[in-house]
C-alpha positions as CSV (number, residue, x, y, z in Angstrom):
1,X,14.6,8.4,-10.0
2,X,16.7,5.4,-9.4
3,X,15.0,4.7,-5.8
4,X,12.0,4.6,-7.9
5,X,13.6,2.5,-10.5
6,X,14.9,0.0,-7.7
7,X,11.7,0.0,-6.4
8,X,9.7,-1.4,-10.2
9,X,12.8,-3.8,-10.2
10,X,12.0,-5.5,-6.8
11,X,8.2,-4.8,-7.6
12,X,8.4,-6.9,-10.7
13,X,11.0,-9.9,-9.5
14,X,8.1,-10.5,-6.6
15,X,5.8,-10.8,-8.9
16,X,3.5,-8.0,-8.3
17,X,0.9,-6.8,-10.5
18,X,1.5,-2.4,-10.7
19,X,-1.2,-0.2,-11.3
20,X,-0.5,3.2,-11.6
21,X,-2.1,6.5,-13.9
22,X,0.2,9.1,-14.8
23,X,3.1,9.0,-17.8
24,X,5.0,12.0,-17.3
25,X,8.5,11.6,-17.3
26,X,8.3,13.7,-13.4
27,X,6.7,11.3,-11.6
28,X,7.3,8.1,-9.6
29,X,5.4,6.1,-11.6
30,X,6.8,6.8,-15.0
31,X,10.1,5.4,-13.5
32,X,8.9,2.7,-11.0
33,X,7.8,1.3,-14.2
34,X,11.3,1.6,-16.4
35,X,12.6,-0.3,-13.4
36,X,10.1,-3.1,-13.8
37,X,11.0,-3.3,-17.7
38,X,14.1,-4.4,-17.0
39,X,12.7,-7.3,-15.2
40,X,10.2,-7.8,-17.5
41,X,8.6,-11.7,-18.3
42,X,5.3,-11.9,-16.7
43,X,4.8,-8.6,-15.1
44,X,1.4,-7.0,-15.1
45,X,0.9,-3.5,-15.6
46,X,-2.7,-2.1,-15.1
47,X,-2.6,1.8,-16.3
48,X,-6.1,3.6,-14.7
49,X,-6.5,7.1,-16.0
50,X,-9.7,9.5,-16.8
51,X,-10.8,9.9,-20.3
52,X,-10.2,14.4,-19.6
53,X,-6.6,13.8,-19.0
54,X,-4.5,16.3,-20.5
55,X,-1.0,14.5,-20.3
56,X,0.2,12.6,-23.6
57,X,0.9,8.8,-23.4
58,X,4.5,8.3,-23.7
59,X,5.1,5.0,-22.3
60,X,5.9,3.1,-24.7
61,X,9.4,3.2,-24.4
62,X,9.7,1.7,-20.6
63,X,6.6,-0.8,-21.0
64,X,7.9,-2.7,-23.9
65,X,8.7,-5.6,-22.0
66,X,5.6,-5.7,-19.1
67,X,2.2,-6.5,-20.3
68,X,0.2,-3.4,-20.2
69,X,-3.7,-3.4,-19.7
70,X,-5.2,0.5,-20.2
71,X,-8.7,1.4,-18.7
72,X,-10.3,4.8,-18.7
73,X,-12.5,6.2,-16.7
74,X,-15.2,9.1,-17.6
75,X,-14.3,12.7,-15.6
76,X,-11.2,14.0,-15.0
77,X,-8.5,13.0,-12.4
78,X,-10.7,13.0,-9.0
79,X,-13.0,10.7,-10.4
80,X,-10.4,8.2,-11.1
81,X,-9.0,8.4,-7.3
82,X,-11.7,5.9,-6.3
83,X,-11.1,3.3,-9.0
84,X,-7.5,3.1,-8.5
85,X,-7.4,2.2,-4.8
86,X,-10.1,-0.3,-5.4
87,X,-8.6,-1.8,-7.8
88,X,-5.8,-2.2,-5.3
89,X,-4.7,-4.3,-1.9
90,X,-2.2,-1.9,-1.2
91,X,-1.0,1.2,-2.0
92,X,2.4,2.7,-1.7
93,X,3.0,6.5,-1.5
94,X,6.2,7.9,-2.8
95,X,6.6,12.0,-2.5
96,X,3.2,13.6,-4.7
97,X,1.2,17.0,-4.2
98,X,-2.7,17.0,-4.0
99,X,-3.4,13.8,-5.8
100,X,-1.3,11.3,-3.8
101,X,-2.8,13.3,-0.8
102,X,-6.5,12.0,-2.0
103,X,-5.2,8.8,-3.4
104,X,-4.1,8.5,0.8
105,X,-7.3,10.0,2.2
106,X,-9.2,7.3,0.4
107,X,-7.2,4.7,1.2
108,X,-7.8,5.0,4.9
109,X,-11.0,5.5,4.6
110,X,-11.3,1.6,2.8
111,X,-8.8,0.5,5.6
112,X,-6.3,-0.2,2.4
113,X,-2.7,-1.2,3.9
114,X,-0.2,2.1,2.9
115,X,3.3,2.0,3.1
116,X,4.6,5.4,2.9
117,X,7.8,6.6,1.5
118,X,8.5,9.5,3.6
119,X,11.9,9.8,3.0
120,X,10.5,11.4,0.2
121,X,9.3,15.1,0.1
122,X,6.0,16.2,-0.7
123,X,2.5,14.7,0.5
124,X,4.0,11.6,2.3
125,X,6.6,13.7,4.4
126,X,3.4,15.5,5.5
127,X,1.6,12.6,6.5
128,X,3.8,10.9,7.7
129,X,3.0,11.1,11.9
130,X,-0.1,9.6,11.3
131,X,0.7,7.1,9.1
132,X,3.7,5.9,10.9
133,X,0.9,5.9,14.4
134,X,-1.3,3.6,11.8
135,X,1.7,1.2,11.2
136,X,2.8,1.3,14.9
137,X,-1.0,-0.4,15.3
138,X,-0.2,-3.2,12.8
139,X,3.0,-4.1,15.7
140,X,5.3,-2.6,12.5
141,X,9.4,-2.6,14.3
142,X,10.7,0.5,14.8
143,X,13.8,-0.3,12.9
144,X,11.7,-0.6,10.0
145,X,9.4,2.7,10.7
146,X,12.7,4.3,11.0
147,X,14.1,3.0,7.3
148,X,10.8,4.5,6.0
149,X,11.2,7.5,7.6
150,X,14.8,8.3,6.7
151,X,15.5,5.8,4.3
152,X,15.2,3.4,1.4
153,X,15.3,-0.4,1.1
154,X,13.3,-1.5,-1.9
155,X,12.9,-4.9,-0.6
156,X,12.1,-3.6,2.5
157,X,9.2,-2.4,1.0
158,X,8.1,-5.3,-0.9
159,X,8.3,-7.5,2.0
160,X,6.4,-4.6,4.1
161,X,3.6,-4.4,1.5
162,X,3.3,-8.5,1.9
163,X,3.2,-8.3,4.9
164,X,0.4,-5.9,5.2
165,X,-1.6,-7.2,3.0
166,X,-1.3,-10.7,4.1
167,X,-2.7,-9.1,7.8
168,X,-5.5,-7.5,6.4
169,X,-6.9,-10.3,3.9
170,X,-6.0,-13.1,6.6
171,X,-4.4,-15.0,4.2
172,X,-0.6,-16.2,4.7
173,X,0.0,-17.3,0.5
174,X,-1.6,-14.3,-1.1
175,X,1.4,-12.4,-3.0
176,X,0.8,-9.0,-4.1
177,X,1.1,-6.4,-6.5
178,X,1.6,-2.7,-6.1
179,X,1.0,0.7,-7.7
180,X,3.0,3.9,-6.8
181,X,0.7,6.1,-5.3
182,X,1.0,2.7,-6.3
183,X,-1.7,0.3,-5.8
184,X,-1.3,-3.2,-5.4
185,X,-3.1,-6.5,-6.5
186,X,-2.6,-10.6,-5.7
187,X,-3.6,-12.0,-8.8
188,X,-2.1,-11.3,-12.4
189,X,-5.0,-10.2,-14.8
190,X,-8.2,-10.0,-12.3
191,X,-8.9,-8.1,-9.4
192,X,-9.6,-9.5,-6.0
193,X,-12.3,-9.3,-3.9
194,X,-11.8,-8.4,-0.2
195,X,-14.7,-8.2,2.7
196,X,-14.2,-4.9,4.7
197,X,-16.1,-6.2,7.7
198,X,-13.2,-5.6,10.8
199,X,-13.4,-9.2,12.0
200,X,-12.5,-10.7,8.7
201,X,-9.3,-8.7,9.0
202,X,-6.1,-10.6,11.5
203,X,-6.1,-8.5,14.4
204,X,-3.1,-6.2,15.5
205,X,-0.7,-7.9,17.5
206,X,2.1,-7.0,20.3
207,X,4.6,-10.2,21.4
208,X,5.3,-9.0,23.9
209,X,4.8,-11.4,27.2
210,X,5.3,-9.2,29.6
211,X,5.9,-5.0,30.3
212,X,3.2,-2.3,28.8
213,X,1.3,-2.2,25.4
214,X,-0.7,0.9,23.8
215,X,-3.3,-0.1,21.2
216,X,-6.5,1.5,19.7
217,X,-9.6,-0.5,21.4
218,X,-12.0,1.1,18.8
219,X,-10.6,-0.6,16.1
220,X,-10.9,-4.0,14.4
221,X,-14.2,-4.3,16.5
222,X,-12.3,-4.2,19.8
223,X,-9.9,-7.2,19.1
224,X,-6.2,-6.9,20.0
225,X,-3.3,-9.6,20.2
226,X,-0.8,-10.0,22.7
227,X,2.0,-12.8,23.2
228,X,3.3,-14.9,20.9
229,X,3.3,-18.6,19.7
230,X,1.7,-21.4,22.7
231,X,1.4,-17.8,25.0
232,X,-0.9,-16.3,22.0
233,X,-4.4,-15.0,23.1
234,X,-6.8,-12.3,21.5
235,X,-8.2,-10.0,23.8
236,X,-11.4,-8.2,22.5
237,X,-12.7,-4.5,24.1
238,X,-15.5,-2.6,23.6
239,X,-16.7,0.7,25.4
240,X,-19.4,0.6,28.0
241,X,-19.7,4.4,28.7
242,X,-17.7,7.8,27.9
243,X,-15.6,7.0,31.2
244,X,-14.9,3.3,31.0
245,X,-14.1,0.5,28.7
């Protein structure tokens, strides 16, 4: 709980807009966002939640200092999945069961940044090799792989989740806002719009100017970085048959 409280805190002070769906008292979400109440002012709350859900709404009591905006969705829970990591640059996945697992699924499939908790139990801890491999891609340190792995730094996080997003939209002065399964968002009050197309996105990158680097050639169309400042250049691969590249 107060990991998840620290988190809202540092959430809020970076000005990040947090969407998020459930209100039980159990979850992560419920007490990311007692920890952004404390911080308060101009802190944007975007609750997405289907119209069939049977939890009660008892929020009240750690939202009375964010500005909450409510939005439901026909269905039941699985057909809310989709609008919240839309809605979202980012997400950030902290423990969960079945629903965090979906909420992670479809976030890879839109190429959404995730910055996974796994120092948490449940769904993250299990997801965690593949995730951390799809971090390793974006040149993430180790140092920082292992805090996430064993772990917490709530402004660790909130720097990580810049980051991230910053990478994929191209865009160095974009500051985010996050959800936990959370989802995050630039802009307070209106969702972006981000092209998916690969090249639009700033290609991984290794700074490494000399020694051995491993990278995925079938994504971001082919397009890798290696070096760093006056020795940067962007190397771009594509496969010519199943035995050669």
């Amino acid at each position: 709980m107060r990991a998840c409280e620290s988190l809202g805190n540092a959430l809020a002070e970076a000005g990040f807009t947090i969407i998020t769906g459930s209100f039980r008292f159990s979850t992560a979400d419920y007490h990311v966002l007692a920890g952004a109440n404390r911080v308060g002012g101009a802190t944007e709350v975007i609750i997405l939640r289907p119209t069939l859900a049977e939890e009660g709404d008892d929020l009240d009591h750690v939202t009375s200092n964010l500005k909450v905006h409510r939005q439901f969705f026909s269905g039941k829970w699985k057909d809310v999945r989709h609008e919240q990591v839309d809605s979202a640059d980012a997400v950030i996945l902290i423990g969960g069961g079945a629903g965090t697992k979906r909420i992670a699924e479809i976030a890879l499939s839109c190429r959404k940044p995730i910055v996974p908790l796994a120092i948490f139990s449940g769904t993250v801890r299990e997801l965690w090799p593949g995730l951390r491999s799809t971090l390793s891609n974006y040149c993430i340190a180790d140092d920082v792989l292992k805090t996430l792995e064993k772990g917490f730094d709530a402004q660790l996080v909130v720097e990580l989740t810049k980051l991230l997003v910053k990478k994929r939209v191209g865009n160095t002065e974009i500051n985010p806002s996050v959800s936990p399964s959370l989802t995050v968002q630039p802009n307070a009050g209106q969702f972006p719009v981000v092209q998916s197309k690969a090249d639009e996105f700033v290609s991984p990158q290794s700074p490494a100017n000399n020694g051995t680097v491993t990278f995925n050639y079938s994504s971001f169309n082919g397009r890798f970085s290696i070096g760093d400042g006056i020795y940067l250049f962007e190397t771009i691969w594509s496969k010519a048959s199943n035995t050669s590249i």
